[in-house]
N, CA, C and O atoms as CSV, one atom per row, in Angstrom:
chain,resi,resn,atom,element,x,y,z
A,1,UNK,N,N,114.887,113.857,216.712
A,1,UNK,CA,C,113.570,114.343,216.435
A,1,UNK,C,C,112.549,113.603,217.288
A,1,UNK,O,O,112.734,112.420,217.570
A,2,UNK,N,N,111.467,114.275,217.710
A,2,UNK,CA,C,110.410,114.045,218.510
A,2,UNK,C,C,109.502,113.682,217.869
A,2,UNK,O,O,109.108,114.305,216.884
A,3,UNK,N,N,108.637,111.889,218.562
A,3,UNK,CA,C,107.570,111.939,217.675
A,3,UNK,C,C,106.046,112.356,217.973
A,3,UNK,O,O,105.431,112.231,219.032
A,4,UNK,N,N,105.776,112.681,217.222
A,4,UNK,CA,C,104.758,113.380,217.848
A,4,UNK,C,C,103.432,112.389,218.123
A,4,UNK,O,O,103.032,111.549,217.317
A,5,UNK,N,N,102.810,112.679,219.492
A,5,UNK,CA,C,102.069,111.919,219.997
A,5,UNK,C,C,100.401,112.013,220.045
A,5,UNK,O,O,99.663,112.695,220.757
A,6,UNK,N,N,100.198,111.324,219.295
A,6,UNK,CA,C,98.550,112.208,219.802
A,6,UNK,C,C,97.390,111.144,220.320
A,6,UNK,O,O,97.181,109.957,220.071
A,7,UNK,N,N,96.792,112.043,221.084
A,7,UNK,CA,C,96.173,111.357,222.110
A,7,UNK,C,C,94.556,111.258,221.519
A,7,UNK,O,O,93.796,111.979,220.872
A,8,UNK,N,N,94.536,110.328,221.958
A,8,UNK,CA,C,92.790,110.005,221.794
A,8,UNK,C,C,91.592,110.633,222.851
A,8,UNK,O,O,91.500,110.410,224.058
A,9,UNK,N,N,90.990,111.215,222.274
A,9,UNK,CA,C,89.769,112.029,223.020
A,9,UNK,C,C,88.619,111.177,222.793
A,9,UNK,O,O,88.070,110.904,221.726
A,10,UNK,N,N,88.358,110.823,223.910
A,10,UNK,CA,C,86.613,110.192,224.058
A,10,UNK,C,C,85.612,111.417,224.378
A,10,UNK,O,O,85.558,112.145,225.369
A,11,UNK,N,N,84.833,111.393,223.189
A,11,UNK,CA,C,84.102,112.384,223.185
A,11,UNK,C,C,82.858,112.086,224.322
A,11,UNK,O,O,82.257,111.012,224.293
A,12,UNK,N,N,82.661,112.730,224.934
A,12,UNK,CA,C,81.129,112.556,225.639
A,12,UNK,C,C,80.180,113.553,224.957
A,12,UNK,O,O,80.268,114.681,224.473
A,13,UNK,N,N,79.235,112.624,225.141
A,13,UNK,CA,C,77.961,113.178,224.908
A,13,UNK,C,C,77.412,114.145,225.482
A,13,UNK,O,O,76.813,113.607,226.413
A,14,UNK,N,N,77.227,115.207,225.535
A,14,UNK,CA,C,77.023,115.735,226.346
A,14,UNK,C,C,75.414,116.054,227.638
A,14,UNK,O,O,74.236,115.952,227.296
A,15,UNK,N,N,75.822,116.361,228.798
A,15,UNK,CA,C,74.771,115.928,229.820
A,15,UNK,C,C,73.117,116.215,229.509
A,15,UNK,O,O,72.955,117.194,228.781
A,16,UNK,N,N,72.441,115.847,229.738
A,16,UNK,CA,C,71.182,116.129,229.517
A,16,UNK,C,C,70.616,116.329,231.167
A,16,UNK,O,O,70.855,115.640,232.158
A,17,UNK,N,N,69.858,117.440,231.025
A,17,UNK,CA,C,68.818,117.520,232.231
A,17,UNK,C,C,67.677,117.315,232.308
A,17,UNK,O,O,66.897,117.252,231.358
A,18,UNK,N,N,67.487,117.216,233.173
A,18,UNK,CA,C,65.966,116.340,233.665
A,18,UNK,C,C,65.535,117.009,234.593
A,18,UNK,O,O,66.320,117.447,235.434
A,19,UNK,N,N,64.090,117.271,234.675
A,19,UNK,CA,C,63.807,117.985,236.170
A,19,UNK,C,C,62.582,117.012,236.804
A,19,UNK,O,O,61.760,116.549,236.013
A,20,UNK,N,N,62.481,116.732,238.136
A,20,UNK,CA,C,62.100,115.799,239.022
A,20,UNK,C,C,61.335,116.302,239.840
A,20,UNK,O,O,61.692,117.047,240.752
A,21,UNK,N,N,60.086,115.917,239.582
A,21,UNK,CA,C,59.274,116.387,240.751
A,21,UNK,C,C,59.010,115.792,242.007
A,21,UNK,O,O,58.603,114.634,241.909
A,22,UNK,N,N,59.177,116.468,243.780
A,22,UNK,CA,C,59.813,115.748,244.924
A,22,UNK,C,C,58.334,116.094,245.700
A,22,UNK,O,O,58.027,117.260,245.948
A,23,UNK,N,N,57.533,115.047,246.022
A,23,UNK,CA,C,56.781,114.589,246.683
A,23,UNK,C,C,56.650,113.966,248.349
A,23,UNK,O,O,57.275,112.913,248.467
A,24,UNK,N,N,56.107,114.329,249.353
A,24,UNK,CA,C,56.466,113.653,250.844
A,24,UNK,C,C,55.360,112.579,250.434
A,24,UNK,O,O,54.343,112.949,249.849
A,25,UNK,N,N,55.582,111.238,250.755
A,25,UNK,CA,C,54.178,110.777,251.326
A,25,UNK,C,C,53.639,110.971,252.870
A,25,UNK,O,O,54.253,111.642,253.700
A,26,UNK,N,N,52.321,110.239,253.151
A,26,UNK,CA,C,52.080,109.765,254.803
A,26,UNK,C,C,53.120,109.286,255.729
A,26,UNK,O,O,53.054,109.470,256.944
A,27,UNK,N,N,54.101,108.656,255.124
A,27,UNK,CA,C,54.918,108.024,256.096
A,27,UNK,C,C,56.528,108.968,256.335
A,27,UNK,O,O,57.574,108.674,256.914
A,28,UNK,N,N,56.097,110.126,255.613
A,28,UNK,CA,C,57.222,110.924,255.328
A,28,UNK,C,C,58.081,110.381,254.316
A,28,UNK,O,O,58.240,111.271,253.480
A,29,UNK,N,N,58.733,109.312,253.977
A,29,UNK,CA,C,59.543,109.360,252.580
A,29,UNK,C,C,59.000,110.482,251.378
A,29,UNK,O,O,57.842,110.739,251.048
A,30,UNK,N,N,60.438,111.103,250.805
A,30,UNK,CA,C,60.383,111.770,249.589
A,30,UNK,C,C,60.427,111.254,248.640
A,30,UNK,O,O,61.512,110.708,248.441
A,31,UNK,N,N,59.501,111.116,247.660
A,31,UNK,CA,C,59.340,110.210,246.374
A,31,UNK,C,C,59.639,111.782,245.513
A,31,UNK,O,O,59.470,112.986,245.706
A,32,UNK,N,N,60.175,110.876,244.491
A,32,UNK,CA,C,60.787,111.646,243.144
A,32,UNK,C,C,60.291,111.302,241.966
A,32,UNK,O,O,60.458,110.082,241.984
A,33,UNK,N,N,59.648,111.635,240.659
A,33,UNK,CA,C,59.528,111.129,239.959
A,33,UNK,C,C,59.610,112.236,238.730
A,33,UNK,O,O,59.286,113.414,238.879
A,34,UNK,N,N,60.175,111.572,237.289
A,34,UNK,CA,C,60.972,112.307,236.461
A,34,UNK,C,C,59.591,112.307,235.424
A,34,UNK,O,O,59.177,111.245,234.959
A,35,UNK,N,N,59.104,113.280,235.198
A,35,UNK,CA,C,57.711,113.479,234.027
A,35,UNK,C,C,58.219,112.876,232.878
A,35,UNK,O,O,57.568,112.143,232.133
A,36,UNK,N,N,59.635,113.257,232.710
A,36,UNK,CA,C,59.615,113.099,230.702
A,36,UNK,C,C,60.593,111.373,230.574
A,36,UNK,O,O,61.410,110.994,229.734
A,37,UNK,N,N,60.054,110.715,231.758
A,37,UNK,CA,C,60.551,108.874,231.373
A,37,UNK,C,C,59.765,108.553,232.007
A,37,UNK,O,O,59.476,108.908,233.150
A,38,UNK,N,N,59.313,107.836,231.347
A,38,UNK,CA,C,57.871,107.273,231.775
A,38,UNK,C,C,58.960,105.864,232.802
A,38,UNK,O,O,60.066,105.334,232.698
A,39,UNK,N,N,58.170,105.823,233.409
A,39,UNK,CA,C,58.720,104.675,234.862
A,39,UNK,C,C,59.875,105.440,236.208
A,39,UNK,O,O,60.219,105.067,237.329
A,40,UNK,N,N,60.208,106.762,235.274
A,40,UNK,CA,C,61.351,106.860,236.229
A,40,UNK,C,C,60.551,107.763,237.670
A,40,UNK,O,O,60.113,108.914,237.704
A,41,UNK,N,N,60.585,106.949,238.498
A,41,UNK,CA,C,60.538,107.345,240.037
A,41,UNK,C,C,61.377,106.481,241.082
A,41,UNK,O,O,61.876,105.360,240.996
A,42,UNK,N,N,61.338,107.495,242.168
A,42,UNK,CA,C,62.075,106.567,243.368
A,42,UNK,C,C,61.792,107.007,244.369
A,42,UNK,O,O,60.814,107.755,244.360
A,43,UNK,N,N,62.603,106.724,245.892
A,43,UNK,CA,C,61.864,107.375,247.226
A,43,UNK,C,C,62.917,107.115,248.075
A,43,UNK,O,O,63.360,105.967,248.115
A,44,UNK,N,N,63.442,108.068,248.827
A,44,UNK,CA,C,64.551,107.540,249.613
A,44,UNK,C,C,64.105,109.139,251.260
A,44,UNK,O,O,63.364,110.122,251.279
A,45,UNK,N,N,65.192,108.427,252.422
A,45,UNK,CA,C,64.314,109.378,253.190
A,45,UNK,C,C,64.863,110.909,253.640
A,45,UNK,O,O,64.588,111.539,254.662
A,46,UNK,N,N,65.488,111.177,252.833
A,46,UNK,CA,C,66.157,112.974,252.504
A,46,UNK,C,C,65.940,113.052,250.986
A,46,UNK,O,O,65.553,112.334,250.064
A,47,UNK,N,N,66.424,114.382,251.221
A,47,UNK,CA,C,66.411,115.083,249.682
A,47,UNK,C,C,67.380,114.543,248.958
A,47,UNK,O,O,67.275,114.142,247.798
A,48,UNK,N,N,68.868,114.522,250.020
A,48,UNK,CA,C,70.005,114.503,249.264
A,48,UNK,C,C,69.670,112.697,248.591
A,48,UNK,O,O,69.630,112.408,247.395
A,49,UNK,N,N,69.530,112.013,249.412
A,49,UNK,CA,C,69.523,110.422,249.451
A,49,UNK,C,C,68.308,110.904,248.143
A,49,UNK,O,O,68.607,110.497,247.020
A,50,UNK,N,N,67.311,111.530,248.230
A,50,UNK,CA,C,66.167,111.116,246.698
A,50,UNK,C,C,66.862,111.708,245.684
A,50,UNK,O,O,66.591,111.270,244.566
A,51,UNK,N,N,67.820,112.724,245.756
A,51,UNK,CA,C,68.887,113.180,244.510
A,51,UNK,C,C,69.515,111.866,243.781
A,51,UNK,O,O,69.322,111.378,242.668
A,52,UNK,N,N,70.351,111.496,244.883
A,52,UNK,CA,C,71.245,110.494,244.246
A,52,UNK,C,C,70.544,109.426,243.540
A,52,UNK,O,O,70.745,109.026,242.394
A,53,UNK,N,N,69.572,108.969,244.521
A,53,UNK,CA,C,69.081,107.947,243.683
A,53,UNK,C,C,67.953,108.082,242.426
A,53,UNK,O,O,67.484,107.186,241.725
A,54,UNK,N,N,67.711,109.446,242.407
A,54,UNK,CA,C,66.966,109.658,241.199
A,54,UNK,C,C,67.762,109.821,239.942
A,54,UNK,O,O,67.268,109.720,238.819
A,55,UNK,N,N,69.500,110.179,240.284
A,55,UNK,CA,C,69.753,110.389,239.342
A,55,UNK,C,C,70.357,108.981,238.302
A,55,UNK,O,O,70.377,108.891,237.074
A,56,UNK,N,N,70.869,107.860,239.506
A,56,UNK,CA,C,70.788,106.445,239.483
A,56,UNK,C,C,69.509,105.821,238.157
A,56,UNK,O,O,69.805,105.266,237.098
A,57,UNK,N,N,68.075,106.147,238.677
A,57,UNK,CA,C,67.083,106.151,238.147
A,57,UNK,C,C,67.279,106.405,236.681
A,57,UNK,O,O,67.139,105.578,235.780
A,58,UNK,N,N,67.600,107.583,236.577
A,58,UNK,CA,C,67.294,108.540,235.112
A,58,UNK,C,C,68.021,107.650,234.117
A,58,UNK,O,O,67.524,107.219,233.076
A,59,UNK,N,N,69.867,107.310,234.772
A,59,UNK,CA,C,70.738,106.491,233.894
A,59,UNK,C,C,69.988,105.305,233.601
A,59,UNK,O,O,69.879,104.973,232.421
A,60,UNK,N,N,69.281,104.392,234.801
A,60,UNK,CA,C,68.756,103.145,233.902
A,60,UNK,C,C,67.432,102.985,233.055
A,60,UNK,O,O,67.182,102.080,232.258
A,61,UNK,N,N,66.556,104.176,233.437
A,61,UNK,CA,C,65.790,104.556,232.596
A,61,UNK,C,C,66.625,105.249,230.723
A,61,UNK,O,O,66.332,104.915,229.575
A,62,UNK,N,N,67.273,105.878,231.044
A,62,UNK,CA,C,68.122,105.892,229.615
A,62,UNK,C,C,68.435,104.822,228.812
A,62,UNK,O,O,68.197,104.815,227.604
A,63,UNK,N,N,69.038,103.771,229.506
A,63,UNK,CA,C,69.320,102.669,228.836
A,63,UNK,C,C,68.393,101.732,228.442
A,63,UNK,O,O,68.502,100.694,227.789
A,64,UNK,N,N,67.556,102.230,228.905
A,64,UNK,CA,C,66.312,101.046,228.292
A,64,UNK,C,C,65.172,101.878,228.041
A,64,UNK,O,O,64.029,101.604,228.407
A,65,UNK,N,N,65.639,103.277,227.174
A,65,UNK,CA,C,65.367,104.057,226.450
A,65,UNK,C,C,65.207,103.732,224.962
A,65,UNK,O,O,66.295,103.482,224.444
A,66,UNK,N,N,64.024,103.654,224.013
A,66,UNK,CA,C,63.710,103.189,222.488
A,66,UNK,C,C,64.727,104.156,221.861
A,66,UNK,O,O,64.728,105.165,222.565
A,67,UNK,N,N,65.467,104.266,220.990
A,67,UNK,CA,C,66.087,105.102,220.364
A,67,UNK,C,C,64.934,105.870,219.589
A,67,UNK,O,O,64.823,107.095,219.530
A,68,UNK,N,N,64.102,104.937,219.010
A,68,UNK,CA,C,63.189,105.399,217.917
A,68,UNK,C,C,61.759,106.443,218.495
A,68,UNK,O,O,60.928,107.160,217.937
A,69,UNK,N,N,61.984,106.137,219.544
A,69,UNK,CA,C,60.803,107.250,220.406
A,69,UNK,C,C,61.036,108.530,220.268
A,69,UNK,O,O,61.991,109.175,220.699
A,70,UNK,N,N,60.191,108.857,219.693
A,70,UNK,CA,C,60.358,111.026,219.930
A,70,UNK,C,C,60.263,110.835,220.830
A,70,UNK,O,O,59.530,110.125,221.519
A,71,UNK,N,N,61.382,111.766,221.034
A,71,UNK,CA,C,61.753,113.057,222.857
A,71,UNK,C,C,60.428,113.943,222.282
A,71,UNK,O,O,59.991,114.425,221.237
A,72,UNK,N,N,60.048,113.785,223.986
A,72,UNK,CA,C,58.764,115.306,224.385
A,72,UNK,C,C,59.415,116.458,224.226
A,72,UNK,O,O,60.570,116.580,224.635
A,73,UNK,N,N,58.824,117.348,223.673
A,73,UNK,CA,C,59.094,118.288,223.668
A,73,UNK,C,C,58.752,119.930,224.634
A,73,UNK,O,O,58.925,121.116,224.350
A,74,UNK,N,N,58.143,119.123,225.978
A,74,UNK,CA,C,57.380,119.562,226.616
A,74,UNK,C,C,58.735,119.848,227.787
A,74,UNK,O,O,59.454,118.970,228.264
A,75,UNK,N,N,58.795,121.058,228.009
A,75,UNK,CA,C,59.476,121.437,228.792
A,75,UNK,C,C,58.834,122.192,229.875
A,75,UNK,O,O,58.108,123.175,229.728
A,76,UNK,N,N,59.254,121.501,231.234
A,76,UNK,CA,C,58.717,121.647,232.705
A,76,UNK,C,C,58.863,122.879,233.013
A,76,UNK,O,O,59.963,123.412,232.868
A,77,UNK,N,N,57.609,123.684,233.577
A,77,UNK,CA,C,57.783,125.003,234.352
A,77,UNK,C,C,57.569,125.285,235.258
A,77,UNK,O,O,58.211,126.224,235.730
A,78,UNK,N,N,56.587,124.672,236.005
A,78,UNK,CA,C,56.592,125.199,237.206
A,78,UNK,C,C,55.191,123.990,238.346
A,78,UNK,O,O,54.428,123.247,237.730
A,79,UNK,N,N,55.162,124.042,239.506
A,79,UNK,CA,C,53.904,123.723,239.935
A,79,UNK,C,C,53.736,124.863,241.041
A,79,UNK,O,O,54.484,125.496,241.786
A,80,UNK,N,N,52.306,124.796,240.753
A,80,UNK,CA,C,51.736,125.887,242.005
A,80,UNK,C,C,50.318,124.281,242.560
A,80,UNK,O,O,49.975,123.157,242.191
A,81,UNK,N,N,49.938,125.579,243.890
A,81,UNK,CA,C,48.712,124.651,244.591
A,81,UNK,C,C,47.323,126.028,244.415
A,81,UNK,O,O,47.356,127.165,243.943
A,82,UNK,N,N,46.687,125.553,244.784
A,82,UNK,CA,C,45.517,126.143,244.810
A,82,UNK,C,C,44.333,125.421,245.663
A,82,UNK,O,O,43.914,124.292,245.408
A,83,UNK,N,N,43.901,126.182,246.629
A,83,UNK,CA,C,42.292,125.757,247.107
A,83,UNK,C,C,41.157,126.204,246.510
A,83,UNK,O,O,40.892,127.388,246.301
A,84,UNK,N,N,40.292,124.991,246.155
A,84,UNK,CA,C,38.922,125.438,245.698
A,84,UNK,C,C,38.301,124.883,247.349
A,84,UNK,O,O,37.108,124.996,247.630
């Protein structure tokens, strides 16, 4: 007889998204910065390079995340420009 084996599942949490708004400055770097964590920005000199490291960002902004803080409930839609 076979014994039966059972395996342990680590549950993950599942992913949360974030949306990042991508900025050029004067010197050309793309700065990134995440509206709904307060501190989280960064700047690297491509898109792909301000991806990665924004998403770097978001994780250590999580962790030194208050548990006890209400989440915003303000969900990002859109930016436009306009001339006056």
């Amino acid at each position: 007889m076979q014994k039966a084996t059972r395996r342990k599942t680590h549950r993950r949490r599942p992913a949360r998204e974030f949306t990042f708004v991508i900025e050029r400055d004067e010197d050309g770097w793309f700065v990134g910065t995440v509206p709904q964590l307060r501190g989280c920005y960064t700047q690297a000199r491509s898109i792909d390079e301000l991806t990665s490291r924004i998403k770097e960002m978001i994780a250590l902004c999580l962790e030194e995340e208050k548990p006890a803080e209400p989440k915003s409930t303000l969900e990002f839609v859109g930016l436009q420009r306009v001339a006056v």
